[in-house]
MARVEXVO-98588 format. One record per residue (C-alpha): x, y, z; chain. Coordinates in steps of 0.25 Angstrom, whole numbers, padded with zeros to 4 digits. Example, Ala and Ser with C-alpha at 12.3 -4.5 7.8 and 13.67 -1.06 7.14 Angstrom:
<rs>
@u = 0049 | v = -0018 | w = 0031 | margu = A;
@u = 0055 | v = -0004 | w = 0029 | margu = A;
</rs>
This chain:
<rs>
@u = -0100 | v = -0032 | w = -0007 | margu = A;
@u = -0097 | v = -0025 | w = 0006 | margu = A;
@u = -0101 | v = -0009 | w = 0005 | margu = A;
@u = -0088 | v = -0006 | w = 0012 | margu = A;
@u = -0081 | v = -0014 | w = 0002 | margu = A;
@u = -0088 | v = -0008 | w = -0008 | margu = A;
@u = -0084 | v = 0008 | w = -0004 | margu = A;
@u = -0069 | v = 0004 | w = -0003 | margu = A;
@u = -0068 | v = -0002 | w = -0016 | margu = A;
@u = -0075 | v = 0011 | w = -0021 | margu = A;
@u = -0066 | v = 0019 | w = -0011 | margu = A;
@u = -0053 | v = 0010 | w = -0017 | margu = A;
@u = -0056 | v = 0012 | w = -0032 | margu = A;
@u = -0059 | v = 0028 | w = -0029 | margu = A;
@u = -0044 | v = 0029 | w = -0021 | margu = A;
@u = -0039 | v = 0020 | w = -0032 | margu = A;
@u = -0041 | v = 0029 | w = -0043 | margu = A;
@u = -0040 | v = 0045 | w = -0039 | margu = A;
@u = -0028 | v = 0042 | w = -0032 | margu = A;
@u = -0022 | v = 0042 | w = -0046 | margu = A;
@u = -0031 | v = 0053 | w = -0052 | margu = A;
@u = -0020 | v = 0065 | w = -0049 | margu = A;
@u = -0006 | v = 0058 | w = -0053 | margu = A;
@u = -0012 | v = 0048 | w = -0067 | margu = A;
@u = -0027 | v = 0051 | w = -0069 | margu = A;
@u = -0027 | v = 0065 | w = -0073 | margu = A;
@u = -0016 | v = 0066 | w = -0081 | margu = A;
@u = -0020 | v = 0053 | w = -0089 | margu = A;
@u = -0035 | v = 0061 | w = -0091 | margu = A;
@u = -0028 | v = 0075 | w = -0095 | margu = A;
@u = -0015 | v = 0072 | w = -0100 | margu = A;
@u = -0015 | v = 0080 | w = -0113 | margu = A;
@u = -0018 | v = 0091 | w = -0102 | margu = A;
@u = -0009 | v = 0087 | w = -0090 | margu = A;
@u = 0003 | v = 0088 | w = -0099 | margu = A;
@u = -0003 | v = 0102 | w = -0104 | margu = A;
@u = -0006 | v = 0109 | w = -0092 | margu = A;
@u = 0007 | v = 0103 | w = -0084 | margu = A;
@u = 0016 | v = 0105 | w = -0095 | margu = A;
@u = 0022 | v = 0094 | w = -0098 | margu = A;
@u = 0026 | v = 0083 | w = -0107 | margu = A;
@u = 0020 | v = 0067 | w = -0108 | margu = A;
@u = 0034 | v = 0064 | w = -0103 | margu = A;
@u = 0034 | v = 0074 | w = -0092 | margu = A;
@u = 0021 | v = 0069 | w = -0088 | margu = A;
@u = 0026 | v = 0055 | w = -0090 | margu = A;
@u = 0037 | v = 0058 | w = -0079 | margu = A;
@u = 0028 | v = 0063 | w = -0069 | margu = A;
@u = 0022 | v = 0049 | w = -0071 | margu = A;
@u = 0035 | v = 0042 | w = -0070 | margu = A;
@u = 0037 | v = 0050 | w = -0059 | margu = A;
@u = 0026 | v = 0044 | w = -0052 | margu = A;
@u = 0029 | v = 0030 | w = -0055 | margu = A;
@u = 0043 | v = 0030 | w = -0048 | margu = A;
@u = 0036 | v = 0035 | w = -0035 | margu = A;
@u = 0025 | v = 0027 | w = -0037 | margu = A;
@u = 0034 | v = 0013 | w = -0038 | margu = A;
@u = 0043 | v = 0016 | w = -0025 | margu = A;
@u = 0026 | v = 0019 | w = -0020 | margu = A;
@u = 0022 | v = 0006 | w = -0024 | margu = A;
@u = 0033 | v = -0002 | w = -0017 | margu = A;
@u = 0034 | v = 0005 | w = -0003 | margu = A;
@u = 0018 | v = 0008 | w = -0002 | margu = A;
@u = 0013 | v = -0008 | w = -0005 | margu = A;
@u = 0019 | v = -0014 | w = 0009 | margu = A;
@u = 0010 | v = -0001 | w = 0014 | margu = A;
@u = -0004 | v = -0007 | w = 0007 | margu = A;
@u = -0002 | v = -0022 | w = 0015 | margu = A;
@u = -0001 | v = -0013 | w = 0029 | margu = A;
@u = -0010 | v = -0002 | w = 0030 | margu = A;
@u = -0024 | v = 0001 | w = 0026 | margu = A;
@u = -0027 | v = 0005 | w = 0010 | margu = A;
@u = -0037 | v = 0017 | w = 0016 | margu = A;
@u = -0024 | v = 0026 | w = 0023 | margu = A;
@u = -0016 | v = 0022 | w = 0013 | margu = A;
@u = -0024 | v = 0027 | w = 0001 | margu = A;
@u = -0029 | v = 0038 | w = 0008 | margu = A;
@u = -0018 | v = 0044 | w = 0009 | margu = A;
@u = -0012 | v = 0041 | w = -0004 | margu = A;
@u = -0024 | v = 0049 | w = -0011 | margu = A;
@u = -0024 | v = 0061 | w = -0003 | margu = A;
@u = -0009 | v = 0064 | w = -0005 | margu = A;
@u = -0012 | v = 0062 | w = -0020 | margu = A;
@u = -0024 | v = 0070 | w = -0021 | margu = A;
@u = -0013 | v = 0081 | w = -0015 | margu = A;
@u = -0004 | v = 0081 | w = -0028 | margu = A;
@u = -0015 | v = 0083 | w = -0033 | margu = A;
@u = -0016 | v = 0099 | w = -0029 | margu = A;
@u = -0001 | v = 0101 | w = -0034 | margu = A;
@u = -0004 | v = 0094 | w = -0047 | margu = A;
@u = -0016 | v = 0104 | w = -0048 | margu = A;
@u = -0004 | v = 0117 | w = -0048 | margu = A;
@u = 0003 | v = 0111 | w = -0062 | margu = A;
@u = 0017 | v = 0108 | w = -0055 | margu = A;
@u = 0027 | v = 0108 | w = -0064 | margu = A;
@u = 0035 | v = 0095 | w = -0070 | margu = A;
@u = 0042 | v = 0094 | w = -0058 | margu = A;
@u = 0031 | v = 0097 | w = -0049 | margu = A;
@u = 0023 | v = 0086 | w = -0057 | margu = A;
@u = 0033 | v = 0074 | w = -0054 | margu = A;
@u = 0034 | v = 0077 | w = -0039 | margu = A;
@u = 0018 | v = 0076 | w = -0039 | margu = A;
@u = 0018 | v = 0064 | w = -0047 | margu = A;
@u = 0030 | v = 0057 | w = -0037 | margu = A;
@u = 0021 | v = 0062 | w = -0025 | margu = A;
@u = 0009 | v = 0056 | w = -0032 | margu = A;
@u = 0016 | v = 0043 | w = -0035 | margu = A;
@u = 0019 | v = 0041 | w = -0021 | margu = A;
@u = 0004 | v = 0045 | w = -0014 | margu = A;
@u = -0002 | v = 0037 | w = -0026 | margu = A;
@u = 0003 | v = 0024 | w = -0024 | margu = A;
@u = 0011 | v = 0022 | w = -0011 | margu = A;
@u = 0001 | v = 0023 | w = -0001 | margu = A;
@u = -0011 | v = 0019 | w = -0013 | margu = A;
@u = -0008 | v = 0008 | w = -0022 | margu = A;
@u = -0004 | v = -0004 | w = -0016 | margu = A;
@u = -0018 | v = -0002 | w = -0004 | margu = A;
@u = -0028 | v = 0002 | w = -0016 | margu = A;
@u = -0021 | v = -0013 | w = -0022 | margu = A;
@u = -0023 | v = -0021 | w = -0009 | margu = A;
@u = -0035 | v = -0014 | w = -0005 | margu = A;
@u = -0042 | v = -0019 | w = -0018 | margu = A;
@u = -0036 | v = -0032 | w = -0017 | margu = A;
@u = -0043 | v = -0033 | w = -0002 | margu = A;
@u = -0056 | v = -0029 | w = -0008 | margu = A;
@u = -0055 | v = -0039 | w = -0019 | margu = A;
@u = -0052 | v = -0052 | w = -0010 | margu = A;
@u = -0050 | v = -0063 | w = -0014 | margu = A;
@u = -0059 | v = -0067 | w = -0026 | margu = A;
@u = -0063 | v = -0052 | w = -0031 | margu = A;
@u = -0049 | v = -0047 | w = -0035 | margu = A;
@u = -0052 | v = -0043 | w = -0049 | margu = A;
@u = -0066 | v = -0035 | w = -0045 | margu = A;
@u = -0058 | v = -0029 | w = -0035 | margu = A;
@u = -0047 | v = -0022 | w = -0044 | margu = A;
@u = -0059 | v = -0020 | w = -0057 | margu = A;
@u = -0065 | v = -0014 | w = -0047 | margu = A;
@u = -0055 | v = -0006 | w = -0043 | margu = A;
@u = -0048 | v = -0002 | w = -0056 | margu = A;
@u = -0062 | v = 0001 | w = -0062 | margu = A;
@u = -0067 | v = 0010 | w = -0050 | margu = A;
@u = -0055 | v = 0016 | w = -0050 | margu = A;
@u = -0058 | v = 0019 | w = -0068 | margu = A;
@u = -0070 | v = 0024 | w = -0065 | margu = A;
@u = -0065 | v = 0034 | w = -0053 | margu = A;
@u = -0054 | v = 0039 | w = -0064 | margu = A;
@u = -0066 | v = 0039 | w = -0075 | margu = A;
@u = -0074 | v = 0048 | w = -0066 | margu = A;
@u = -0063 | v = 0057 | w = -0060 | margu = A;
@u = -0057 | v = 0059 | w = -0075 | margu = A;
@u = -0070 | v = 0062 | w = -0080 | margu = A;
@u = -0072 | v = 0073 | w = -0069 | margu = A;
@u = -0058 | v = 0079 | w = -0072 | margu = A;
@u = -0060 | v = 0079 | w = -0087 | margu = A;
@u = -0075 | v = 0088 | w = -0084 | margu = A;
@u = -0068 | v = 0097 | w = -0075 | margu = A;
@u = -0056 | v = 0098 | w = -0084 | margu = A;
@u = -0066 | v = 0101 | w = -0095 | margu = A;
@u = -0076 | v = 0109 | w = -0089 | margu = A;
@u = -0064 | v = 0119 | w = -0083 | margu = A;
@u = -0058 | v = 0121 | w = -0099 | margu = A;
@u = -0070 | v = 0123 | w = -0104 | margu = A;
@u = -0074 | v = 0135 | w = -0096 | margu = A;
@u = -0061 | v = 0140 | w = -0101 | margu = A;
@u = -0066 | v = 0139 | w = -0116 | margu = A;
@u = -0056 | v = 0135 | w = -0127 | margu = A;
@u = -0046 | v = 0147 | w = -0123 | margu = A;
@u = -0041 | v = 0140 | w = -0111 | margu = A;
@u = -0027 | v = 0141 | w = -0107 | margu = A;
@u = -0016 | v = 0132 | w = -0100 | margu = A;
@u = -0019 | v = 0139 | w = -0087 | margu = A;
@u = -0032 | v = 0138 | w = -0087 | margu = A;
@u = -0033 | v = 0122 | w = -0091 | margu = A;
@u = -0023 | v = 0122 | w = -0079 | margu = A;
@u = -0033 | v = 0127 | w = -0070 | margu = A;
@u = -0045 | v = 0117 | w = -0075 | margu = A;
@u = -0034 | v = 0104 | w = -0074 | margu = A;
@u = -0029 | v = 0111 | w = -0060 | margu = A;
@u = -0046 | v = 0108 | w = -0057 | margu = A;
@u = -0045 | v = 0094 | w = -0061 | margu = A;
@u = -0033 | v = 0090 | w = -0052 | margu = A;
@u = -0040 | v = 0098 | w = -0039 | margu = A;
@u = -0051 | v = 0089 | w = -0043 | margu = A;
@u = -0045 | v = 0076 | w = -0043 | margu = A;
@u = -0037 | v = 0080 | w = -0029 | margu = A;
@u = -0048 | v = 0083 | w = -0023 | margu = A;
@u = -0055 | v = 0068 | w = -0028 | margu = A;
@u = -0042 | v = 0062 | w = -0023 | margu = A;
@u = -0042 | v = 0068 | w = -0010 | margu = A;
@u = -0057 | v = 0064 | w = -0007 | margu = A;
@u = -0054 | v = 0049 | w = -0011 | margu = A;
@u = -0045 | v = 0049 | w = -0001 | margu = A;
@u = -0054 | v = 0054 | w = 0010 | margu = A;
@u = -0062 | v = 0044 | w = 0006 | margu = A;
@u = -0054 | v = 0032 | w = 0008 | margu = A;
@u = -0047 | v = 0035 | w = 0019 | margu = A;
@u = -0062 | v = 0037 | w = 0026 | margu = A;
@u = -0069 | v = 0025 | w = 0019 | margu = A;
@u = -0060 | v = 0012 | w = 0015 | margu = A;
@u = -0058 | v = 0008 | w = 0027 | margu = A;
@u = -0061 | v = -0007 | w = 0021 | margu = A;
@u = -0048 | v = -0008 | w = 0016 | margu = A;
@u = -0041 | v = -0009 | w = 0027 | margu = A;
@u = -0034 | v = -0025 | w = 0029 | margu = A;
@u = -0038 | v = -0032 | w = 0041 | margu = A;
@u = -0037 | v = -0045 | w = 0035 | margu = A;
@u = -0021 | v = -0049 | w = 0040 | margu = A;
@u = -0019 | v = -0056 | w = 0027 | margu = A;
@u = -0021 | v = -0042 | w = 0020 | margu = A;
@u = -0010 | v = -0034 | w = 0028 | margu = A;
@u = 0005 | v = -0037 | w = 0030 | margu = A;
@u = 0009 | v = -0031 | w = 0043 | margu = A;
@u = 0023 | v = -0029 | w = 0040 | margu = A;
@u = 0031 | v = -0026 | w = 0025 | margu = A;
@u = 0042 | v = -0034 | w = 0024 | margu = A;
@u = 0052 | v = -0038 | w = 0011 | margu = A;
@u = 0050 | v = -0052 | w = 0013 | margu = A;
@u = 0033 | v = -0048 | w = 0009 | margu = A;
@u = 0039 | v = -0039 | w = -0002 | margu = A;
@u = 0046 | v = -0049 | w = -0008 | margu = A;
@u = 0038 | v = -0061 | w = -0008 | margu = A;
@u = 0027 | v = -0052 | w = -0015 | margu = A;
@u = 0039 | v = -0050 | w = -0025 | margu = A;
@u = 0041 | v = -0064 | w = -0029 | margu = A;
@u = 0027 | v = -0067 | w = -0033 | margu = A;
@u = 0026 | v = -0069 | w = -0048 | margu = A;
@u = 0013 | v = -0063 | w = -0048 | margu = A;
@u = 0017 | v = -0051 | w = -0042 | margu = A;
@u = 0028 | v = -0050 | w = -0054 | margu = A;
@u = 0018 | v = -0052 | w = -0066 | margu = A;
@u = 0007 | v = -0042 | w = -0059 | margu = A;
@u = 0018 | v = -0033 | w = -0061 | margu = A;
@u = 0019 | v = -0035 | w = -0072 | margu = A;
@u = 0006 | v = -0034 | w = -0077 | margu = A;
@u = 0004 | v = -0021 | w = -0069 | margu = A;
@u = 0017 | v = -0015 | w = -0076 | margu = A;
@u = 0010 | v = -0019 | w = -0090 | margu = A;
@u = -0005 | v = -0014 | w = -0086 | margu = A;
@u = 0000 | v = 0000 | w = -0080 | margu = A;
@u = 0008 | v = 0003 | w = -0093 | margu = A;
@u = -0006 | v = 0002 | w = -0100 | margu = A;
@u = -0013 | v = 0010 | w = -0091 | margu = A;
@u = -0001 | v = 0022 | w = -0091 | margu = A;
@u = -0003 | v = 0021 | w = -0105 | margu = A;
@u = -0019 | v = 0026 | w = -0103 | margu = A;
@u = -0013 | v = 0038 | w = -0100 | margu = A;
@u = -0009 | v = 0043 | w = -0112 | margu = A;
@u = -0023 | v = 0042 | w = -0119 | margu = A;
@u = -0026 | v = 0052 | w = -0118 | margu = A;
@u = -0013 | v = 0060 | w = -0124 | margu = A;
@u = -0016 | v = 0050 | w = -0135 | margu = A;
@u = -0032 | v = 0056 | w = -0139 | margu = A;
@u = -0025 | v = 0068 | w = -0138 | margu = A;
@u = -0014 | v = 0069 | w = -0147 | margu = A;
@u = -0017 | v = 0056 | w = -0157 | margu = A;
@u = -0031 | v = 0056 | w = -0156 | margu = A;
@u = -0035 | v = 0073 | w = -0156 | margu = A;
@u = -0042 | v = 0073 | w = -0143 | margu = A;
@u = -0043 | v = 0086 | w = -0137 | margu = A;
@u = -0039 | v = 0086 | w = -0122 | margu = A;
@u = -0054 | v = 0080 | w = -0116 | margu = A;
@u = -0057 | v = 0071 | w = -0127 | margu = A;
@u = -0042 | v = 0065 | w = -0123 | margu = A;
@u = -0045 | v = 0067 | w = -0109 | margu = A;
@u = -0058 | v = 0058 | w = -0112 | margu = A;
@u = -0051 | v = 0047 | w = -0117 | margu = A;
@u = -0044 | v = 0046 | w = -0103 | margu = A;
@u = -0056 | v = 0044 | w = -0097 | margu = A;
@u = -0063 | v = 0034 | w = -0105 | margu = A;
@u = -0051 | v = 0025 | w = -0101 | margu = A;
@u = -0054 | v = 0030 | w = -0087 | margu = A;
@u = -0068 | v = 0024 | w = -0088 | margu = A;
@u = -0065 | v = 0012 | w = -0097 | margu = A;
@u = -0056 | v = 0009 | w = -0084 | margu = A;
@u = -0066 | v = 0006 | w = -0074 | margu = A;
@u = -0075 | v = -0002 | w = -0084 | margu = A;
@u = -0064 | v = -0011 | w = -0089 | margu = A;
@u = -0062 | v = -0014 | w = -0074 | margu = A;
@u = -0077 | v = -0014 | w = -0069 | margu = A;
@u = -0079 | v = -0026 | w = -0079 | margu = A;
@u = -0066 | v = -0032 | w = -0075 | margu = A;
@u = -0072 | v = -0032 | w = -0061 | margu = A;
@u = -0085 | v = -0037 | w = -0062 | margu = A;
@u = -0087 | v = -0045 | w = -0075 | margu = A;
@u = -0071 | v = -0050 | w = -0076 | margu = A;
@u = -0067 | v = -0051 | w = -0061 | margu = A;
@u = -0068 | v = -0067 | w = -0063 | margu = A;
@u = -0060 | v = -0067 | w = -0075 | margu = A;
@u = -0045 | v = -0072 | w = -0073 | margu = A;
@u = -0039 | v = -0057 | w = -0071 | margu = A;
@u = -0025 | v = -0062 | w = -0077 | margu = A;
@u = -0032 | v = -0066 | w = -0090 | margu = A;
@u = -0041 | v = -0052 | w = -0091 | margu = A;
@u = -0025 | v = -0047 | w = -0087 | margu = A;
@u = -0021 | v = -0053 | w = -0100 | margu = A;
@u = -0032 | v = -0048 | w = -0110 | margu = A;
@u = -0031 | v = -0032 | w = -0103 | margu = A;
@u = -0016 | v = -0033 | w = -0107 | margu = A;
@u = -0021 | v = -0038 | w = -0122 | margu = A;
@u = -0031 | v = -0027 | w = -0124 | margu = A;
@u = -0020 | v = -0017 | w = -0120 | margu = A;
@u = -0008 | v = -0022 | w = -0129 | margu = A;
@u = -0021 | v = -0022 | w = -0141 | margu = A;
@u = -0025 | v = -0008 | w = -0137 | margu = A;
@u = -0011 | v = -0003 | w = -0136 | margu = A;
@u = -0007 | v = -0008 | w = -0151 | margu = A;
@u = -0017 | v = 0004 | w = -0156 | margu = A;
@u = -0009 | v = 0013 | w = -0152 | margu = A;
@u = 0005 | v = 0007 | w = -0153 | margu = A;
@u = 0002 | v = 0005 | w = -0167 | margu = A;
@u = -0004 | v = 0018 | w = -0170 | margu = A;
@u = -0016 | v = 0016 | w = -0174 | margu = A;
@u = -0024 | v = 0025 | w = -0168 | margu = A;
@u = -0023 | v = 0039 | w = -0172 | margu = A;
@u = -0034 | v = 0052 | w = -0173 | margu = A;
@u = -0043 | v = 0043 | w = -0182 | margu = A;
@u = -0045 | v = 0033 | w = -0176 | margu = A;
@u = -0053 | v = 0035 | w = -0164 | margu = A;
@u = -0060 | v = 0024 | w = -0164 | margu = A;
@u = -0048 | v = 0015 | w = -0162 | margu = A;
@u = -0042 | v = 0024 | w = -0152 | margu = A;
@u = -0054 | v = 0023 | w = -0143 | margu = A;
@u = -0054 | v = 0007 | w = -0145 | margu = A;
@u = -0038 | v = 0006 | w = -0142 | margu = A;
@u = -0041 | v = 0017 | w = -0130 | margu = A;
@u = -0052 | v = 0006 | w = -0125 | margu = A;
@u = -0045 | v = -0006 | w = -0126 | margu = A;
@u = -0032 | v = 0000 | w = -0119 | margu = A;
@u = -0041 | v = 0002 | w = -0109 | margu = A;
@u = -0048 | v = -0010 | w = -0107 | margu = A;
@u = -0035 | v = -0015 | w = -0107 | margu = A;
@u = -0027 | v = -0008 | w = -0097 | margu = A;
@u = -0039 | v = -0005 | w = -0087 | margu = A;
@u = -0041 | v = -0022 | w = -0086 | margu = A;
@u = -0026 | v = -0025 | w = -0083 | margu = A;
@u = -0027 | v = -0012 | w = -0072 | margu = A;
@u = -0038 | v = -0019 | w = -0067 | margu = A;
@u = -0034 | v = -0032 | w = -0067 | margu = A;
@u = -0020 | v = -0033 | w = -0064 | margu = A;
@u = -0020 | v = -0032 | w = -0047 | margu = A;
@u = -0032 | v = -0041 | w = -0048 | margu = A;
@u = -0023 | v = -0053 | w = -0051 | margu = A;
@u = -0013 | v = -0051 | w = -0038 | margu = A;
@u = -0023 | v = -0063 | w = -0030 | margu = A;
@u = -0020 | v = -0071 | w = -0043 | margu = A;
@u = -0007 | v = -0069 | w = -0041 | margu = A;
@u = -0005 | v = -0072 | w = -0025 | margu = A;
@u = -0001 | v = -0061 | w = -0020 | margu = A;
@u = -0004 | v = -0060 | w = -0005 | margu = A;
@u = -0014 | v = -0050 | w = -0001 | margu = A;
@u = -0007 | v = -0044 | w = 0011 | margu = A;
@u = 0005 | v = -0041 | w = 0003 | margu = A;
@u = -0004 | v = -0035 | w = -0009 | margu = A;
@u = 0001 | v = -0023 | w = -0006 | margu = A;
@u = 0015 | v = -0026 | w = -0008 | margu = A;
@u = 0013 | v = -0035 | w = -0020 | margu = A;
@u = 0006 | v = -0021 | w = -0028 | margu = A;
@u = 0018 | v = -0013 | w = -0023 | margu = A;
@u = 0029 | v = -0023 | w = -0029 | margu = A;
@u = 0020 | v = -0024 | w = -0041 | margu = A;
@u = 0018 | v = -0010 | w = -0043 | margu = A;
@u = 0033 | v = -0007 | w = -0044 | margu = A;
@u = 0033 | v = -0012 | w = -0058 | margu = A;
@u = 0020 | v = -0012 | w = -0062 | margu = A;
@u = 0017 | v = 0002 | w = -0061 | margu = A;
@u = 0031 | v = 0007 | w = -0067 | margu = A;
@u = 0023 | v = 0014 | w = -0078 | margu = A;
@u = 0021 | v = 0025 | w = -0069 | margu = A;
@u = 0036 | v = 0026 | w = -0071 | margu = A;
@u = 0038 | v = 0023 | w = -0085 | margu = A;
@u = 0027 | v = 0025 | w = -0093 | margu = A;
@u = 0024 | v = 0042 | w = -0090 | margu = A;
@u = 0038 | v = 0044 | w = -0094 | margu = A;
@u = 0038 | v = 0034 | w = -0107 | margu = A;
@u = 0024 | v = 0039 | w = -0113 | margu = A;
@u = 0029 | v = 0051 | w = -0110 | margu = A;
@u = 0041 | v = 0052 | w = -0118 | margu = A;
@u = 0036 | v = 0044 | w = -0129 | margu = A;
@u = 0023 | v = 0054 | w = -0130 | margu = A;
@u = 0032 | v = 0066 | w = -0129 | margu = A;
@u = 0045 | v = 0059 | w = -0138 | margu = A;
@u = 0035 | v = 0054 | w = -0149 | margu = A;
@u = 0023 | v = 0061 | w = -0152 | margu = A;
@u = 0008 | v = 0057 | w = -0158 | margu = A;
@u = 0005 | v = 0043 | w = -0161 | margu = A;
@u = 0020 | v = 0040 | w = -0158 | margu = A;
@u = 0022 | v = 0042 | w = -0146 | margu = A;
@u = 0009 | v = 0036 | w = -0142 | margu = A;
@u = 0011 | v = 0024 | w = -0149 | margu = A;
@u = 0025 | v = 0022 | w = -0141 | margu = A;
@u = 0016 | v = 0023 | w = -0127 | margu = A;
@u = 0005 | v = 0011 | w = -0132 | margu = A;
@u = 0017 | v = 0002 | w = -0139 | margu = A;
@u = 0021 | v = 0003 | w = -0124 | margu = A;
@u = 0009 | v = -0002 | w = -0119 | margu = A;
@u = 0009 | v = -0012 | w = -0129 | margu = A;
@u = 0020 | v = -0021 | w = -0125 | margu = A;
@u = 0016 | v = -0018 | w = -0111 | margu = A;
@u = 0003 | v = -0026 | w = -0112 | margu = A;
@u = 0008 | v = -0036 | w = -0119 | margu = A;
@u = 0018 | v = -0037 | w = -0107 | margu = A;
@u = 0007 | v = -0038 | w = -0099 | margu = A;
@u = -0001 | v = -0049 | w = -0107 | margu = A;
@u = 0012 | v = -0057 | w = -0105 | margu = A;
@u = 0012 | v = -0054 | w = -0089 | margu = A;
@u = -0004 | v = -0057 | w = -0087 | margu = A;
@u = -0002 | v = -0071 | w = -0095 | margu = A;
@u = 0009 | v = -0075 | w = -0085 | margu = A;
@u = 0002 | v = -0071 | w = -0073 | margu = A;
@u = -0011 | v = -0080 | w = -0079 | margu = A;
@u = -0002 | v = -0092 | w = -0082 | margu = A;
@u = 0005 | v = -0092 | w = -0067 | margu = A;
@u = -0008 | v = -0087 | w = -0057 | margu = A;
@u = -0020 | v = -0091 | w = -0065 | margu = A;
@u = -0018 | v = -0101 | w = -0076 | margu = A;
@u = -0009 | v = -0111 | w = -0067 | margu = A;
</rs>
């Protein structure tokens, strides 16, 4: 492999992740603390999400034609610096009203001019034959990055309270987080320099890989493909699973003791159990039908999630907790790495890839819009176990959903 190839798939997989260290990452890590030091509820907090998402859909549509005409490097570039920007007014504790303007700006810089090149950009690196190394190596590059990242927050975020003893107040634990989200602005902005300077790989000049002009009659013949339709799908089903990570952490806390940290550490072993899943997807799996490792991701889920829907995990059982945790997230972390890999499998032309992610995208990453608000009130409406075991029985028939979608992708692109 190519050293250039190699330093834009590093340059990729570090854009890819910390362009959604601001709006997702951190409040996934410190939830229990965002919702204290903002003041606000799980539904709140779930409409800043929702909030998000409807940006973020009408983002996805008009920014994928974009992705099959210009270069990847400008476009990114300039998606990451304008995040890493919300992040200074993030730092400054708006209020609720304040928070769902940032996360509607964030929703726009994060994905219109990002999503759809990050997608075609790996797809190029990939080729023809490497598809499934591409995106493991992607998804588990970008785990890693969050790993890392997370980690560093949670020592800065530890080392700051500690320094004010056990007596600390709510202003000062604002001032350790405000430290925190300096910190990742700064990272964000830095990447950003990065890519616009070095991946300069990525920009098409095979013709096959650029449409010169958008047109509806390209839209809407990526519309009719069946394949296009159950990636959808599939997308829809895996996202719901990894919206529900997010509330891990809220779960160690309030149903299984955790203190703040310890829940906060939870978070982060999912974070590294991310990249490994897809490392060894990448390289030991990469051969492997990916509709079939499709169909088992969205097994171990649904089997993970019926822990916690039935309630059976409570304050003593740790053990099963930790087990249930893991095998979420082997779930959920395969069908993430996986389910973008199968769009060759599924001829969908490569010079209209971006439009076929934008198309896919406005249903496949609805949970953006439904799920913050949903968890939310059902957290807030019902609390303890109750509440919590409404989220996972959500998941639950979601994955099952998915098992169904992945089977029928398998019987019509690789079993014909």
């Amino acid at each position: 492999m190519k050293k250039k190839s190699i330093l834009n798939i590093i340059l990729l997989i570090l854009a890819a992740e910390t362009v959604f260290m601001l709006p997702y990452i951190i409040s996934r890590v410190f939830r229990p603390t965002v919702l204290e030091l903002f003041e606000i509820s799980n539904t709140e907090l779930g409409i800043c999400f929702s909030t998000y998402g409807f940006v973020a859909i009408l983002s996805y549509l008009i920014g994928g034609p974009l992705a099959d005409r210009y270069p990847p490097r400008k476009l990114m570039s300039t998606s990451l610096i304008l995040t890493s920007l919300g992040g200074l007014y993030y730092a400054n504790y708006p209020g609720f009203l304040g928070l769902k303007i940032l996360y509607a700006y964030w929703g726009f810089t994060t994905v219109f001019l990002f999503w759809s090149p990050m997608i075609k950009a790996t797809r190029i690196w990939g080729d023809n034959d490497s598809q499934t190394l591409a995106f493991g190596l992607l998804e588990g590059g970008r785990g890693i990055i969050g790993a890392i990242i997370a980690s560093v927050c949670i020592m800065i975020f530890s080392l700051l309270i500690t320094e004010f003893n056990s007596k600390i107040d709510l202003q000062e634990k604002r001032e350790a987080f405000s430290k925190v989200i300096f910190f990742t602005s700064f990272f964000v902005a830095s990447v950003s320099i990065l890519v616009w300077k070095y991946m300069k790989f990525f920009i098409p000049k095979n013709k096959n890989y650029v449409v010169e002009k958008f047109s509806f009659k390209k839209f809407k013949s990526v519309q009719k493909l069946y394949s296009v339709r159950l990636i959808m799908v599939i997308i829809l089903c895996a996202y719901v699973g990894y919206k529900t990570t997010d509330i891990i952490s809220l779960y160690a806390n309030k149903i299984m003791d955790y203190n703040e940290v310890e829940s906060a550490k939870i978070s982060t072993f999912l974070l590294y159990l991310r990249p490994t899943i897809a490392i060894l997807i990448a390289i030991f799996l990469s051969k492997f039908k990916a509709t079939i490792m499709l169909i088992i991701s969205f097994t171990f889920t649904l089997i993970g999630s019926l822990f916690f829907s039935l309630k059976l995990i409570s304050i003593n059982q740790e053990l099963l907790f930790l087990f249930s945790t893991t095998l979420l997230g082997i779930g959920i972390y395969s069908a993430r790495t996986l389910y973008f890999s199968v769009m060759k499998r599924g001829n969908i032309p490569i010079n209209l890839t971006g439009t076929a992610v934008g198309f896919i995208s406005i249903i496949g990453y609805t949970p953006d819009i439904f799920s913050g608000p949903l968890y939310g009130y059902f957290l807030d409406q019902y609390s303890g176990i109750k509440g919590q075991s409404i989220v996972f029985t959500i998941l639950t028939i979601f994955s099952f959903i998915g098992i169904i979608a992945s089977i029928k992708f398998y019987n019509k692109f690789e079993n014909s």
